[in-house]
N, C-alpha and C positions, 0 to 999 in steps of 0.2 A: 933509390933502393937502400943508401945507407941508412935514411932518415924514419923508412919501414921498420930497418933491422932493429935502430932504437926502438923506439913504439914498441916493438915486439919484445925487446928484454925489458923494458919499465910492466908491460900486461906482466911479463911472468912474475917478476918479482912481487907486483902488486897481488895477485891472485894465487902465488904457489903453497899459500897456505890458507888455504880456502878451508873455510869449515867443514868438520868431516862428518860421516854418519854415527850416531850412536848407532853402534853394534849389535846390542844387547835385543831387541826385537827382528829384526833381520836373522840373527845367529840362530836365534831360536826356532824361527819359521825354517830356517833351513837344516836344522837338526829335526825336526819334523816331517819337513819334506822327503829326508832320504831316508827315515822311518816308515813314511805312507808308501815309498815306492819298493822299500825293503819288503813289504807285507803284501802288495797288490797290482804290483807291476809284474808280467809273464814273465820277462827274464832278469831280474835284480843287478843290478850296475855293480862289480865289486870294487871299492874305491881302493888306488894304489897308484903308483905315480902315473901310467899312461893314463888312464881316465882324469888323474886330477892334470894332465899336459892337455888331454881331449878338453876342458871345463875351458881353461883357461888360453887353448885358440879360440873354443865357440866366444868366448868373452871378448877376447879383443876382437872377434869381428865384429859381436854387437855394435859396441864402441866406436871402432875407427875401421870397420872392413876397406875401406878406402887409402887405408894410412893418409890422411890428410890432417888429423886433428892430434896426433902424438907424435912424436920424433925420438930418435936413438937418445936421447939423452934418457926420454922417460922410459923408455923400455928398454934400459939399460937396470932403472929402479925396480921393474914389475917384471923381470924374466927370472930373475932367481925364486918366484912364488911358481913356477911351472909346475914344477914336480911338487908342492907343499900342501898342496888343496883341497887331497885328499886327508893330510893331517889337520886342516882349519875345520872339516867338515868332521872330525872326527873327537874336538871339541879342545884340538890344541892352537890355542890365538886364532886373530882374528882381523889381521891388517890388511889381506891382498883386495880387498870390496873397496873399503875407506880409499887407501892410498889410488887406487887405480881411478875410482871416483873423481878424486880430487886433481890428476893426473890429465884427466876428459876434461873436468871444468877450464882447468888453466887453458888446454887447446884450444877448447870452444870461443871463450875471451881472446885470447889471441889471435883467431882467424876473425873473430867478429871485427875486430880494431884493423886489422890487415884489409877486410873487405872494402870497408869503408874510406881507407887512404887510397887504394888502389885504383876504386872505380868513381872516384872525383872528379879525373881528369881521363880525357879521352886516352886510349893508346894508338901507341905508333904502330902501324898494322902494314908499315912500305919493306922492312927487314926479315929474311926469312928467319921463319922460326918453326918449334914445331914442339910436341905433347908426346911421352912416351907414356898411354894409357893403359889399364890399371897400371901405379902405381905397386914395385915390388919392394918395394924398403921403405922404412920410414925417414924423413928428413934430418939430414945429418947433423943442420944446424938452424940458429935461428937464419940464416940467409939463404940457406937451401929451403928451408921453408917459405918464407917469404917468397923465392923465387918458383917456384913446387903452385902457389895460389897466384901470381901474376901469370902464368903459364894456362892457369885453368881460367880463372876470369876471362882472359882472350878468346879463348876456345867457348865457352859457355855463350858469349858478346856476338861472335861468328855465326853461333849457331841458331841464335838467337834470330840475329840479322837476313839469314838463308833459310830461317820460317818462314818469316814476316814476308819476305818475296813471294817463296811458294805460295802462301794463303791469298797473295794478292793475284795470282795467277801469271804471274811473270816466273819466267825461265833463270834460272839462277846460274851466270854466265860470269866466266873470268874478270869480265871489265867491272870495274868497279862502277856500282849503281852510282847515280847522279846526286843521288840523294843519300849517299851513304853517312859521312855529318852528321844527318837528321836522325837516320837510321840505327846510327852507333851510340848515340847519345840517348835513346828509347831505350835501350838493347841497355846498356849500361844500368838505365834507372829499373827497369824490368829485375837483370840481374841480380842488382844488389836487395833490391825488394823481396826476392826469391831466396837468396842466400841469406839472409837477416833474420828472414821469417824461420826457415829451416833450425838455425844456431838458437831462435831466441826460444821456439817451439821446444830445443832439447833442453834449457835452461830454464827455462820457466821459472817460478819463486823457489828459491830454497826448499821449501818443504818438498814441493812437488815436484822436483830434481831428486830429491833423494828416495821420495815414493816409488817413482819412477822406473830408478837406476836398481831400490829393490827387487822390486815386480820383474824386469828385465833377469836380474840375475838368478834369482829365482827359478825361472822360465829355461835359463841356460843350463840350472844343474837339473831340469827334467827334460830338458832335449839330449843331455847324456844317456838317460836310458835308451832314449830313442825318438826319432824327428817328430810322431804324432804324438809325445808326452806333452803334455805343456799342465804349468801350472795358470789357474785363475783368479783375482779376488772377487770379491761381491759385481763390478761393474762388470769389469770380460764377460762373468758368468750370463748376468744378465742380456749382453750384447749375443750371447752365444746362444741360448735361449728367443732370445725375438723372435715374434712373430710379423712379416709386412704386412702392414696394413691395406686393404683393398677397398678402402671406402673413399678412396678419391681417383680417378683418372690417373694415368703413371703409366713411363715408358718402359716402366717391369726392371729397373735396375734402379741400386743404392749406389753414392758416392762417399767417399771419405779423402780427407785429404792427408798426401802422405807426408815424409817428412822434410820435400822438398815444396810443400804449398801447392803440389797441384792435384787437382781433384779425379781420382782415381773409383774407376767403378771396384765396389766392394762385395758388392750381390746382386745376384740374378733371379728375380721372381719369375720359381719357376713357371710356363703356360704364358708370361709378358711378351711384349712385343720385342723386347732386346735378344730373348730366352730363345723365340720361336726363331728367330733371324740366325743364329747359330754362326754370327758373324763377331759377337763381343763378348769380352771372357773378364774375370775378375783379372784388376791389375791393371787393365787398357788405361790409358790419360788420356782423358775429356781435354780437345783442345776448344770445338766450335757445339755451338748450338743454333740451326735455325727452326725457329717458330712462327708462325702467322707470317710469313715470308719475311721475316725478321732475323739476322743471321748476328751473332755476338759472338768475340772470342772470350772464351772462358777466364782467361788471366784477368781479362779488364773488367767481370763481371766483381765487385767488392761486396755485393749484397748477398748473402745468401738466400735468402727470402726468392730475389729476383729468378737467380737460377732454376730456385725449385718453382716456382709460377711459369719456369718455362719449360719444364721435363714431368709436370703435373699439375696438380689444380683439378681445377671442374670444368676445362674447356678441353673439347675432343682433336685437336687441332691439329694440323699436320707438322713434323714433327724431324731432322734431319739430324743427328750428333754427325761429330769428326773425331775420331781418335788416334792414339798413337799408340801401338802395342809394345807387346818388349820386344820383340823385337825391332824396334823403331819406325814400323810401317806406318803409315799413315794413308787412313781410309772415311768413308764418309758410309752411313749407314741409316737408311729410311725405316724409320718406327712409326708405329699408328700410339697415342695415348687410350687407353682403355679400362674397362675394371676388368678384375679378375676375380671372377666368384669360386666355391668350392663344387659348384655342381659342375662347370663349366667341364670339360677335355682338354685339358692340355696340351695332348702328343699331339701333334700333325701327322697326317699320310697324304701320297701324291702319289699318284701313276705315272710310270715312267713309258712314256707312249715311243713308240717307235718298233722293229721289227718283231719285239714282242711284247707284251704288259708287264710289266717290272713294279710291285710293288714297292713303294719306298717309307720306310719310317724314322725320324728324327728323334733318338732322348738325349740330349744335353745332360740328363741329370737322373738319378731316382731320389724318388720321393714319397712321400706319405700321406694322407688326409691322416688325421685324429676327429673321427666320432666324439664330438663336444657331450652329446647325449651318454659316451657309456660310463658305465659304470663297474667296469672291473677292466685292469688292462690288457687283459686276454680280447676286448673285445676293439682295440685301441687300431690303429694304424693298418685296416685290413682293406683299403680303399687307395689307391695310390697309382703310381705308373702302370705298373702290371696290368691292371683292370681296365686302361685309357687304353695301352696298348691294344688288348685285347680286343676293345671297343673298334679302334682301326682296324685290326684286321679284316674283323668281322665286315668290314666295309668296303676293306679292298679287295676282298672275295667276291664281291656282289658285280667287280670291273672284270672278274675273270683272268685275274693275275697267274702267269706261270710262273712267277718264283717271286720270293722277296729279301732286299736288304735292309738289314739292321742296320744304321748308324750312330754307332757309340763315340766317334771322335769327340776330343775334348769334355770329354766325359767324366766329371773327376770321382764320380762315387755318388753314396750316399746312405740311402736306407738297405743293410744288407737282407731283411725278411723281402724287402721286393724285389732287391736280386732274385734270391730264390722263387717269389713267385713268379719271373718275367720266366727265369730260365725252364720251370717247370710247365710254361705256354706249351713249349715245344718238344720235352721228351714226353715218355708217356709213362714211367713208372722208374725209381728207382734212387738212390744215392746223388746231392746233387757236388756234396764236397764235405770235409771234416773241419772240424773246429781241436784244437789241443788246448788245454789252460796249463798254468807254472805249473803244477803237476805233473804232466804230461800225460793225464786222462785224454783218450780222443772222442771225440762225439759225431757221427754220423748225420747229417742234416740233409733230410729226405722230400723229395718234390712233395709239397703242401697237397697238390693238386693231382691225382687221377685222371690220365687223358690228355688230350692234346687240342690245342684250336686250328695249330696249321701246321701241316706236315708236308709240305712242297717242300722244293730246294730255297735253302736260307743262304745267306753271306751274313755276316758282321764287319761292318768295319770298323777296326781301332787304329790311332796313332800314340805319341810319347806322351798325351796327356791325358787318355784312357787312364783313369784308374780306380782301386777298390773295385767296390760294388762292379763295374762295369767292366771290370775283369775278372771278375768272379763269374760273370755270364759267359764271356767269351771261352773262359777254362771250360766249361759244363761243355756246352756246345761244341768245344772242339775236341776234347774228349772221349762225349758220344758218338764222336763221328756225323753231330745232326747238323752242322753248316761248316763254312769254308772260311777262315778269318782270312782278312783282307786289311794291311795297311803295315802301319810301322808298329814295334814292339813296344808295348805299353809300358807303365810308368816303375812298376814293380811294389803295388803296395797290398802285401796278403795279411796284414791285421788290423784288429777291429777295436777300438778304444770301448769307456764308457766312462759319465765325468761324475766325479765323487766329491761328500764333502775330504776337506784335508785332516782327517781323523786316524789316528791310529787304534782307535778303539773301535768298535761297531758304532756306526751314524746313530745318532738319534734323533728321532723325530722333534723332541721337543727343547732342540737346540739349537741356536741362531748362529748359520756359516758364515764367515766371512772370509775366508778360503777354499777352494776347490782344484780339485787335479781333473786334467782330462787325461788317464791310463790306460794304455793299452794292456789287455789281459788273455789276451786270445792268437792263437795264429787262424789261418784257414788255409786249406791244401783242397788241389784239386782231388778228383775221383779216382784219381792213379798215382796215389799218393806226393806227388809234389807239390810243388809250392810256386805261388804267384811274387811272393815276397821275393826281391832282389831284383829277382829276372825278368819281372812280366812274362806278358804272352805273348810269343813270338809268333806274327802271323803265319799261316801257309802260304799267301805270296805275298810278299814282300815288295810295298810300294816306297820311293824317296818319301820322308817325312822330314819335315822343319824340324822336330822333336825328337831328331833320332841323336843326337848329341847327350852323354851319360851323364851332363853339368842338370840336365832337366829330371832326371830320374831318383830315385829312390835309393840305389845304390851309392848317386855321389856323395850321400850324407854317410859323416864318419862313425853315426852315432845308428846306424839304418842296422836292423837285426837279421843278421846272415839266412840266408837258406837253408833246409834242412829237408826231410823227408818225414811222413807219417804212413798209416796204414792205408792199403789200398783197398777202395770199397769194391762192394760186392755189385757188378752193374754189368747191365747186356750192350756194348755197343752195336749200332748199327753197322753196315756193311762200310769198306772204307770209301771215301769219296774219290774223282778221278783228280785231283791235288796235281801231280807231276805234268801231267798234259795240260790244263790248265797254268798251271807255271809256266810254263816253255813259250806259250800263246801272249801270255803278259809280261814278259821279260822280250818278249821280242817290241812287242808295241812299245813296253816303255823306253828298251835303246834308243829309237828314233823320235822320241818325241820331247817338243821346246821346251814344256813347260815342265816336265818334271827332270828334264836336263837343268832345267832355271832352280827348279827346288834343289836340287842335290850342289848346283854352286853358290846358293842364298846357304845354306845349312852349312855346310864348308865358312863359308865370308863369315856367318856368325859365330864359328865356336873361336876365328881367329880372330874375331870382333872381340870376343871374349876374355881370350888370355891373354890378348895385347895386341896393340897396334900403333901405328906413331900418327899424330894426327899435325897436319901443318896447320901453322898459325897467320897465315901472309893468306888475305884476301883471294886473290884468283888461284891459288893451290890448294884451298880450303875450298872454296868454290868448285875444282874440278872433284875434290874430293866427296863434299855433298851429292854433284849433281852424279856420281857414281852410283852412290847408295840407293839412292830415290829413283834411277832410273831401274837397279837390280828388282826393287819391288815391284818397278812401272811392268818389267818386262813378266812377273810372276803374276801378277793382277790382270793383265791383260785378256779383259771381254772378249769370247766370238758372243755372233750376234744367235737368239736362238732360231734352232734348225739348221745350225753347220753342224753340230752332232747327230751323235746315234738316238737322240731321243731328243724327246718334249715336256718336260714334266707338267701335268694338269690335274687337277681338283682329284678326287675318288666322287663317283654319281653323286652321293650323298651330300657332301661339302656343296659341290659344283649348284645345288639347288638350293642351297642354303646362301648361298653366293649371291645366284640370282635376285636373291630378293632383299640382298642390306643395301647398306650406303654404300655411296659411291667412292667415298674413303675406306670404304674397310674393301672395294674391291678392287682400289687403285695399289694395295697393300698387299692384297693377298695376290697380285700380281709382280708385286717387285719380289714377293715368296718363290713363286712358280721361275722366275728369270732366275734370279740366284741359285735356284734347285738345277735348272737347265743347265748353266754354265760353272757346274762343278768339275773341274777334270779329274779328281780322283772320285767322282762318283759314278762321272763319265766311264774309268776304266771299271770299275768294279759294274755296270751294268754289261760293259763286252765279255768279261767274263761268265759272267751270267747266262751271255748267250752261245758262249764258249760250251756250255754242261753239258753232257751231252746228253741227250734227251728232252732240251731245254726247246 
């Protein structure tokens, strides 16, 4: 360790005067910045010391939210800028960017030279030991440092090791494997290949460190106005703009790699086989892929090329990911490869067969077609979920359904005109919610549509990751009185962005951007004048959710724009629904039941997974500690087989004859649909209550 500590005061000296940014184009983009957000942002940021202490925590978290890469010495140098930031931005100096910069670099060198001494040689893993994780202070010294990264390397080595069993399908038991030697030695070279990649990934060339580190802080004095501000330049914009391409075979999702080298799904093409499966979410880590009964782990895959020939291409082939969510679960999920056309349907519906017909409809998302053909944008984006929707129901009507659930879980938003036209399926005339701008003119936004498609008893359900758009539905409908929300309280996001060039003048067409803001300029309130913002939508009954923790919501950002009230529209609700009896009925089943007693102690375990935990470093205590975790998800994942429940989910007629007559792959698929539908327990409960209604 002493031999570390040197190494580590030779990197500082060598790098503590690391080349800094000119200032001079940075300063100015960001005297700009808080010019454009002054003029077209809903609620104007006023710069004064809390907001410039707000800039400069969001900044050190960019940086180091870990404290792993800066230590008290350095943030002994960068704490007196807390309160100054809002005089840098106001066009007095201009050093807290540079110095802080150059601050990150020296760390990142540091820990790079540290990583590499460390995982040379094996560690001694016979001594107990143990991790106090997150990290609440930065390292005292260069030897608390140094010992702060031997501490993590072990743990990283461990964990590494207590994969590699599981994926082999061995039990991950106290005794040290036989082959541990072999195992720790992979584990090491893995590691540091992963750490190396991460450090060199943030270091890149000089230039493109400090473009970087720009663009970053940039981004941080418009997440002060508020979390969906974000600034763009010409690339973001473009990435943000993309359209997926549908001319090759694809298992309907994009990856990207994050900043630890592993390849993280980034997008969900909506109507894909990923999409439809309603089992993987932007952020999951790609660990396995098998194809043509060929099964690879992803780390060892080095070609990109390779990966993407096996999650697309022009072969239809069957098709199995493995991934690891955030919350650390690890699950395996069967995709079909397919095209995805624009005439195609997207939504799914199934019948929920059992004591009575249970319509059931899946949107993960709203979305839009754009009419390539038009030619005025009044006639742009009039084609989209709503109309898919609609299309299902019309088809679940034909099975003779007495009621239907919506499923909005993990629903993050989207297009909010098809909010409105989903929500306007189901009233029949009136107000569906307000819009306010920085003004505080309010505007009235009316069901598009005349009429109704289906007027039976509805449910919706949302959880913590329901949001926007899909809580703008939920608000409508529970409002009206026209369905019954069902699940956890959503995410709380009631405004609506739009991305501009970075102009403080009027856009001009015949000027070439190479910055853009994405701004929010609107709130939206429900039909009773409040608001979705902060709060979400609080179901009527109230099921355990994984996402009921306020670290996932909207609210726990410091920079999240409060609540408030508008005017209440002018609308007829319906009669009220039987809410309270219904309650009483699902609060009783879910006392006694395993698995959402399992959810509600998985939800607990993670928010203290969260704010900390001590993790041992000595094999068989690390071992009992693993096989804890991984058994808590075994016990929440836990399959019945179908028809131990109240129902069967199967095709609606339509599908079912369409079925009849494809491949045997797309029916061996649309079968593992129908199991995964069957063995939902929270879909489970909301179909008993269903049959709970009375009348039902």
């Amino acid at each position: 360790m002493k031999r570390i500590c040197q190494l580590l005061l030779l990197v500082s000296s060598l790098y503590v005067h690391a080349q800094q940014t000119d200032p001079g184009a940075l300063k100015q983009k960001a005297f700009t910045l808080c010019r454009f957000l002054e003029k077209n942002h809903y609620q104007p940021l006023t710069w004064n010391d809390s907001s410039s202490a707000m800039l400069f925590t969001k900044w050190m978290d960019e940086l180091d939210e870990e404290k792993i890469f800066l230590t008290q010495a350095d943030m002994a140098i960068l704490t007196p800028f807390k309160t100054k930031l809002d005089e840098e931005l106001a066009g007095k100096g201009w050093e807290f960017f540079n110095r802080s910069t150059a601050l990150y670099k020296t760390g990142l060198l540091r820990a790079d030279s540290l990583v590499q001494a460390l995982l040379a040689n094996p560690f001694d893993f016979s001594k107990p030991d143990d991790i106090a994780w997150p990290c609440t202070s930065y390292a005292l010294n260069n030897a608390d440092f140094a010992l702060r990264w031997q501490k993590m390397m072990k743990w990283r080595v461990l964990e590494n090791i207590a994969s590699v069993v599981k994926m082999d399908a061995k039990p991950v038991k106290e005794i040290i494997p036989a082959e541990f030697s072999k195992l720790e030695k992979e584990a090491r070279e893995k590691v540091l290949k992963k750490e190396r990649y991460y450090i060199s990934n943030r270091l890149k060339t000089p230039q493109r460190f400090a473009e970087d580190m720009s663009e970053e802080y940039l981004n941080s004095i418009a997440w002060c106005y508020d979390p969906h501000t974000n600034y763009m330049n010409t690339g973001r914009k473009k990435e943000f703009d993309a359209l997926v391409s549908a001319s090759e075979y694809s298992a309907g999702f994009e990856l990207e790699k994050n900043e630890k080298g592993d390849k993280a799904i980034s997008y969900l093409q909506p109507g894909g086989s990923a999409w439809r499966s309603g089992q993987l979410h932007t952020g999951d880590l790609l660990l396995k892929v098998k194809s043509n009964g060929v099964e690879k782990i992803v780390a060892d895959i080095d070609d990109d090329d390779e990966l993407e020939d096996m999650l697309g291409g022009t072969s239809q082939a069957e098709l199995e990911v493995t991934v690891r969510t955030a919350a650390g679960e690890e699950k395996t999920v069967k995709l079909s490869k397919e095209k995805i056309t624009a005439e195609e349907s997207v939504v799914k519906s199934y019948v929920l067969r059992g004591a009575k017909n249970i319509g059931y409809i899946n949107l993960p998302g709203f979305y839009s077609r754009e009419d390539e053909s038009a030619t005025d944008e009044s006639q742009l984006k009039y084609d989209g979920c709503a109309n898919d929707v609609s299309k299902e129901i019309v088809k679940l009507k034909r099975d003779t359904i007495t009621g239907l659930i919506l499923d909005l879980r993990n629903n993050g938003g989207g297009s909010m005109w098809e909010a409105m036209q989903l929500a306007g399926i189901f009233i029949d005339i009136g107000p569906v919610a307000s819009s306010k701008d920085k003004e505080g003119k309010v505007h009235f936004l009316k069901d598009p549509n005349r009429g109704t498609i289906y007027d039976g008893p509805l449910l919706v359900l949302i959880n913590g990751a329901s949001a926007s758009a899909s809580e703008f539905v939920s608000a409508v409908l529970q409002d009206y009185h026209r369905a019954i929300v069902v699940g956890g309280t959503s995410y709380g996001k009631g405004t609506a962005q739009v991305v501009l060039p970075m102009d403080t003048l009027a856009p001009s067409a015949s000027k070439a951007y190479t910055d853009f803001v994405k701004v929010t300029q609107d709130k939206f309130y429900r039909v009773d004048g409040s608001t979705t913002q902060w709060k979400g939508v609080i179901p009527d009954i109230e099921l355990p959710d994984l996402y009921a923790d306020e670290s996932y919501k909207e609210r726990f950002n410091a920079s999240a724009l409060r609540p408030d009230n508008s005017k209440t529209g002018i609308y007829q609700a319906l009669a009220p629904l039987p809410i309270e009896a219904l309650k009483i009925k699902s609060e009783q089943r879910i006392a006694g039941d395993a698995y959402f007693k399992n959810i509600n102690d998985l939800a607990r375990w993670m928010k203290e997974y969260r704010t900390g935990r001590v993790i041992p470093l000595q094999w068989n205590s690390y071992a009992v500690h693993y096989a804890r975790i991984m058994e808590m998800f075994k016990k929440l994942n836990r399959e019945e087989q179908p028809g131990d429940g109240p129902f069967a989910a199967v095709n609606n007629g339509f599908d079912k004859k369409k079925f009849e007559v494809s491949t045997s792959h797309s029916r061996d698929i649309n079968n593992s649909y129908l199991q995964q539908v069957t063995k939902d327990r929270v879909l489970r409960e909301a179909y008993l209550v269903m049959l709970d209604w009375p009348g039902q």
